[in-house]
C-alpha positions, 0 to 999 in steps of 0.5 A: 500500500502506498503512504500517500494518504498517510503522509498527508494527514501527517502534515493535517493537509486535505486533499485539495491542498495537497492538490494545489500544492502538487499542481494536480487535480483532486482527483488525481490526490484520490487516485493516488492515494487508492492505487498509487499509480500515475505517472513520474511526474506527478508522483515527483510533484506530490512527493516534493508538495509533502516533502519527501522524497520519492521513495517516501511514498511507497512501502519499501517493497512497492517503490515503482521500477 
């Protein structure tokens, strides 16, 4: 499971503020944060918006090759 949504209530963000703070729609936060697959762009843009770094946002055993 990826640590999006964990991440994110860490830092007491909603989702529509990490989405302003990524440059990405809502919808692409709730996706994310369901199945955690998009492309490295976004990924880069979510991870630097909480402040993390890429590898961050999954577990160890699920960071995307």
């Amino acid at each position: 499971m990826n640590r999006i949504k964990e991440l994110r209530e860490a830092r007491g963000l909603s989702q529509e503020h990490l989405a302003y703070k990524a440059g990405v729609a809502v919808k692409t936060i709730s996706r994310l944060e369901r199945s955690g697959r998009a492309n490295s762009e976004t990924l880069r843009a979510v991870a630097v918006a909480l402040g993390v770094g890429l590898g961050d946002l999954f577990e160890p055993d699920e960071v995307p090759a």
